[in-house]
N, C-alpha and C positions, 0 to 999 in steps of 0.2 A: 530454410530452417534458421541460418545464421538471424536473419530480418525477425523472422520472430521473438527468439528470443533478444535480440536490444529491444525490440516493442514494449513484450513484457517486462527487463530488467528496468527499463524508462519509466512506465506505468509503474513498475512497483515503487521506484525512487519516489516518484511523485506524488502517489498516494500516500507516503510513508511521511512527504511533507504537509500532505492536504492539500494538494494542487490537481489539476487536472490541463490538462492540452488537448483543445476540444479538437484540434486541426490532426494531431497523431490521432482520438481517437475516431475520429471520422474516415482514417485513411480506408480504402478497401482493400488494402494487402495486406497490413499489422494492424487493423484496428481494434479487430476483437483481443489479441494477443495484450495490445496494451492494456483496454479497459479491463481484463482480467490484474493482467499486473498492477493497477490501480487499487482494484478491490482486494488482494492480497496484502498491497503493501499499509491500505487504512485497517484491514482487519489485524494487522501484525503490531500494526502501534496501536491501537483499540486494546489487545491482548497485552501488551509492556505496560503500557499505561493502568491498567485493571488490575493489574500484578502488582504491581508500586504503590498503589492505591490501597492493597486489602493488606501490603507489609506493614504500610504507614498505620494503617488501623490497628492492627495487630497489635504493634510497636508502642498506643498509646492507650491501650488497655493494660497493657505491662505494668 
């Protein structure tokens, strides 16, 4: 269980950078674990970045 979650916590850093580690997520013990934490961590900065985005608009209708 410990293996999984650094797969996921790795995968989400990474996605949260815009990277991927084809070699984690290929592994067949945590690879599914990363490539979810991958896709969390790009939908999490996808979400900040969307947010910051419609303040910014917000802000210049003011």
């Amino acid at each position: 269980m410990e293996e999984a979650l650094q797969a996921y916590t790795a995968g989400h850093t990474d996605g949260s950078a815009g990277v991927r580690d084809q070699s984690r997520a290929d592994d067949p013990e945590t690879g599914q674990d990363y490539r979810v934490g991958v896709v969390d961590g790009s939908v999490a900065t996808f979400q900040s970045e969307l947010i910051a985005e419609v303040r910014r608009l917000l802000d210049e209708t003011r």
